[in-house]
N, C-alpha and C positions, 0 to 999 in steps of 0.2 A: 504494500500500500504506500502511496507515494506520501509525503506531509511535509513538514515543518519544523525545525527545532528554537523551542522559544529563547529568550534574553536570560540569563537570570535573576534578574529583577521583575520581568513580567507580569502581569495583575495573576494572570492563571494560575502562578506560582502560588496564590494568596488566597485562592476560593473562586474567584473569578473566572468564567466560563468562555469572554472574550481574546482574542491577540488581536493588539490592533499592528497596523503593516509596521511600526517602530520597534515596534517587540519582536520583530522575527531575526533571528540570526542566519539560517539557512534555510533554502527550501530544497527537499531532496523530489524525484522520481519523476519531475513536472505535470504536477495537478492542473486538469482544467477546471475552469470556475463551475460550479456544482457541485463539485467531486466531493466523497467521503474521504479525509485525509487524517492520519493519524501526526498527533502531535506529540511531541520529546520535547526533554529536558536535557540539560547541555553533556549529563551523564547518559544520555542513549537510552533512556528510560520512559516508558509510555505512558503517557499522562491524560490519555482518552485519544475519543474518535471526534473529529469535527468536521463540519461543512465549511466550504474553502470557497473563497470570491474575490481574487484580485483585482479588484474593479472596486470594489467598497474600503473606505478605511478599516472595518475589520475585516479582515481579511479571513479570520476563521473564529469557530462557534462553535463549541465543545459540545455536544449532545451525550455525550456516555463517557464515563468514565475508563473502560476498557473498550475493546475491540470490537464495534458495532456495525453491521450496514444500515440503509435505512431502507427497509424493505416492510411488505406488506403486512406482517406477523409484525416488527415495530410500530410502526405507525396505530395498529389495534392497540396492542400490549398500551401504548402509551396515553393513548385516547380515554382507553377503559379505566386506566389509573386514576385519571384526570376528571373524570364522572364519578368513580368515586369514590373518590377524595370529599369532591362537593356533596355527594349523598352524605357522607359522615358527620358534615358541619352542617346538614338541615336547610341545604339552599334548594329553593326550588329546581327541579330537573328538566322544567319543562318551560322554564326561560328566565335565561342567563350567559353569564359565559364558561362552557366548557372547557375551553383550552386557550392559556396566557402563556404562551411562546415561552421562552427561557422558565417562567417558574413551572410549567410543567414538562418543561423537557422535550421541545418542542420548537427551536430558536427559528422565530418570526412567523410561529403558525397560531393564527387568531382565530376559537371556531363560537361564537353565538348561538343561541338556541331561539327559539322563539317557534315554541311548541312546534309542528311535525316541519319546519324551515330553519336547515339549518344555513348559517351565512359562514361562510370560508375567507380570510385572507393567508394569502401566502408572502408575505415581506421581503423575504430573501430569496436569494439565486438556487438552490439548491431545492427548498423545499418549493417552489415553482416549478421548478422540472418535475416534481414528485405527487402534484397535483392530484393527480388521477387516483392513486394509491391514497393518499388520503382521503376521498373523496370513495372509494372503495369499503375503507376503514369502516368510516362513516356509516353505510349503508351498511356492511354487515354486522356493525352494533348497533345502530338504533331502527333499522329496517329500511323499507321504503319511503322516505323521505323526500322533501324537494332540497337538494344545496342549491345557492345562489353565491355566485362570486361577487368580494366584495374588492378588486384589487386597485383602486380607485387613489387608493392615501400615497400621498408626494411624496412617502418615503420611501419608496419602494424605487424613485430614480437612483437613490444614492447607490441601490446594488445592480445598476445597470437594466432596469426592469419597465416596462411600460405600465402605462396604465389602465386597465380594463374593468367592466363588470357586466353581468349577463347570469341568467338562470345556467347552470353547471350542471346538473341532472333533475331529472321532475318535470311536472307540468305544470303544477301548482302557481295561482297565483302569489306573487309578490307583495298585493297586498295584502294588507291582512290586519284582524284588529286583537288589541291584546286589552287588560286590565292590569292595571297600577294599582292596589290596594285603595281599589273601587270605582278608581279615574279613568276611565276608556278611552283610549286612543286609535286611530286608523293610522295604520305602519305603514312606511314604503320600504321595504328593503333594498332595494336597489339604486333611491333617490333620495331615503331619510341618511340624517346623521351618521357618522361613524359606522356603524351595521346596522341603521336603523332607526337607532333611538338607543337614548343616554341610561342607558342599564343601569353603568357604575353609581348612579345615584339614585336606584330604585327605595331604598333603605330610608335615604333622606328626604324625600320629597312628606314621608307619615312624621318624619321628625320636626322638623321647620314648621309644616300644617299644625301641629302640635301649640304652636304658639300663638296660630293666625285669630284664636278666636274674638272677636268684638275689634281687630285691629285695623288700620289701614295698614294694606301691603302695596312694596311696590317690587317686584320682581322682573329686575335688570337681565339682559341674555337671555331673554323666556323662551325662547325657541319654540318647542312645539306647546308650550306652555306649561308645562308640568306644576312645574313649582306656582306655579296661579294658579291653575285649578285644584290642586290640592289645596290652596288657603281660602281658594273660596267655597269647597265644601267643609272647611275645617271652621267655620265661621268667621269667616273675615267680612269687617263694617263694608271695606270695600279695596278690590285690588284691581292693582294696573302691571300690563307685561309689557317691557320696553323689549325691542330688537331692529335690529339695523336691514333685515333680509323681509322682503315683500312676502317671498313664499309663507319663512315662517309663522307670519306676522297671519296671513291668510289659514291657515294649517290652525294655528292656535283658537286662531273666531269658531273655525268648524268645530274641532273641539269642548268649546266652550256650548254650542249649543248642543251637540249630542250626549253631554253631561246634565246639562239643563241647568247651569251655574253662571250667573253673572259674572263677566270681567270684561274691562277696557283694554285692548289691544293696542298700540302706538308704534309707526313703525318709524323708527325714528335711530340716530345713532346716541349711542346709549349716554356718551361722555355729553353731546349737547344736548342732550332729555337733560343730566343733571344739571348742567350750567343754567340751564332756561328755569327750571324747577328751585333753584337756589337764588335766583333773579325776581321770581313768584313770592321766595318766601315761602313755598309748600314745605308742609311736614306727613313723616310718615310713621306710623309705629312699628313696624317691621320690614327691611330691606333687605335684602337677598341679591347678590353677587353669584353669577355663575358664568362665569365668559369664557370664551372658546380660549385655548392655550394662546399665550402672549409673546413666545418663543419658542421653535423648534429646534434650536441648535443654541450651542454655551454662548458663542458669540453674542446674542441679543441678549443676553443676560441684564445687562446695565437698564437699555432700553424697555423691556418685562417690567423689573422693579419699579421704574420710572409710574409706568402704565399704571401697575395695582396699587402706587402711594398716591396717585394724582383721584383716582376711583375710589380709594377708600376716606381721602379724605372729601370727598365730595358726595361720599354719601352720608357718611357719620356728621356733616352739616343739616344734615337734611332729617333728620332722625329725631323722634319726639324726647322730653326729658328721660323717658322709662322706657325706648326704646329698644328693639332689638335688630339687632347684624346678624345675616346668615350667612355667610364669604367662603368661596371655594376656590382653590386653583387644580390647575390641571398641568399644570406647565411643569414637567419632570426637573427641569434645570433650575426650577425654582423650590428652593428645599425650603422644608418646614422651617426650618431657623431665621431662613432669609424670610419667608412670608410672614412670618409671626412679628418677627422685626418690622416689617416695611406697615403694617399693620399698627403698631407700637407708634412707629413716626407718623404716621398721616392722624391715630389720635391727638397728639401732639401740635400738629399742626393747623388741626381743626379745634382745638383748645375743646377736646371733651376728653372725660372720663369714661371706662367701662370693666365690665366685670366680665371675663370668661366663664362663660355657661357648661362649655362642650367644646370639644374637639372630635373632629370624625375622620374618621379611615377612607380607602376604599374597600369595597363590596369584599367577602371572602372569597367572591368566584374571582377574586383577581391579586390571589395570595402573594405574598413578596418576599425573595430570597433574602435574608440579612447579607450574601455576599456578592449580591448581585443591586446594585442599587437603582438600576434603572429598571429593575420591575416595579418601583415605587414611584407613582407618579400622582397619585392624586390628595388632597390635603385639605381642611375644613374647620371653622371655630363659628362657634357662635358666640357672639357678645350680647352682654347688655350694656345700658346706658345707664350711668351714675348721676341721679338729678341730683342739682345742687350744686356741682361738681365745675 
């Protein structure tokens, strides 16, 4: 088998499942990109099997510890792992996410359920060539199902990859409607968010509604409107979903009346909704922050921060004395320390006080390696507001 002998210092060395192309000292056998290649240590010692892409800055991705292929008996074996696992921690099996790439052993295979539809992305070079076979997998554990590809996400240029999406096997329609702990929605899978619709925060949408009762909401990023509709069957006085996208902003209204729940839809960009609304003088008792990631790469880092202190202080103006903050990121490069911080400042800045209520995870269908830190991407506090203060 052809591979690579890593650096000695390399992350892999350390628990890490990555080599990026600065960490390789030699490549033996000449792998082409796809390929299963076994990776060493500078003693000639094998340190697992990985998927290999000279084309991407990581260049390989550890899947097994020992000497693996990736064949059809893998791809099962690891699927069914990965199902259940989630049976064990009492997530729903019939929609969620089954398989998170690296923490199931699985590097860049993304698989969604949303009851007998299941949504596939393949992220990287390798498991893209291997499509088929997981989509095999697939059907021989959970049966005749419809898969629909979801290969659409920009990430998939950095491994030399186009981008596509299309029903995969099935006939089934694509659309499809599901329930949110009692909030009904009409899915697109091929045209809604991410695979569909924002799963990772299925948990929180009953949490935050928790708080809405007798409140004004105002619910910024509302997208297909979630987080509104949940506060306004949770008793909320009254709520409004700000979003910058026409579709969404349309998607949400329907929503709202197939619920039979009042809310104000605005389609409007989110940063001058607050600016015009702090010009008003409007106040609200619960605000809710969910924006689409603010950076995809380290680089924007500076800029991200920038973004979430300018938003946080422009909404905690806007917040009644006893107010509450519901604020989420998704932005992987933005770690919990820096968000809690940048958070901290824009209190600050807005000369208010607040108390931490909570802090939230993401979902358990989207478990996180401790030695893998980029399975960790999603982050969440709710504050209140200290009158007097």
């Amino acid at each position: 088998m052809a591979g690579i002998v890593v650096k000695p210092r390399a992350r892999i060395l350390h628990g890490h499942d990555w080599v990026f192309s600065s960490e390789v000292l030699k490549v033996f056998g000449k792998p082409n990109d796809g390929d299963v290649i076994s990776l060493r240590d500078g003693r000639d010692h094998l340190i697992g099997s990985a998927i290999y892409n000279s084309k991407s800055q990581i260049v390989a991705r550890r899947f097994s510890r020992r000497k693996q292929d990736l064949d059809f008996d893998f791809f099962k074996r690891r699927i069914a792992q990965a199902a259940e696992y989630r049976a064990r921690r009492g997530i729903d099996p019939h929609l969620g996410r089954v398989v998170w790439s690296e923490s199931d052993g699985l590097p860049g295979v993304i698989i969604d359920r949303y009851g007998e539809h299941f949504v596939l992305q393949t992220l990287t070079m390798a498991m893209d060539q291997r499509k088929e076979l997981i989509a095999n997998a697939i059907v021989d554990l959970f049966g005749d199902v419809t898969i629909i590809e979801r290969n659409d996400a920009p990430v998939r240029k950095a491994e030399g990859l186009e981008l596509r999406s299309g029903i995969w096997r099935g006939q089934a329609s694509p659309e499809i409607k599901i329930d949110i702990n009692g909030v009904k929605f009409d899915v697109d899978l091929l045209r809604g968010h991410k695979t569909g619709f924002y799963l990772d925060q299925r948990a929180n949408y009953k949490i935050v509604a928790g708080y809405a009762k007798d409140r004004s909401v105002l619910d910024c990023f509302t997208s297909q409107g979630a987080f509104a509709l949940a506060c306004a069957r949770g008793g909320a006085a009254a709520v409004v979903g700000v979003d910058a996208s026409a579709e969404s902003i349309a998607v949400a209204k329907e929503n709202a009346k197939r619920n039979q729940v009042t809310a104000m839809f605005i389609e409007e960009d989110v940063f001058a909704f607050l600016r015009a609304a702090e010009k008003a003088e409007s106040e609200y008792d619960l605000i809710i922050l969910d924006p689409p990631s603010f950076t995809k790469v380290r680089g924007g880092l500076r800029d991200a921060l920038r973004g979430y202190r300018e938003l946080h202080v422009r909404a905690f103006k806007l917040l009644s004395k006893d107010g509450i903050l519901a604020t989420f990121s998704c932005s992987h490069h933005v770690n919990e320390t820096a968000f809690a911080q940048t958070i901290a400042d824009a209190l600050v800045d807005a000369r208010r006080s607040a108390r931490k209520l909570r802090r939230v995870e993401q979902a358990l269908d989207h478990p996180v390696l401790p030695t893998i830190p980029e399975t960790e991407y999603f982050k969440g506090f709710l504050l209140e507001m200290m009158p007097g203060r």
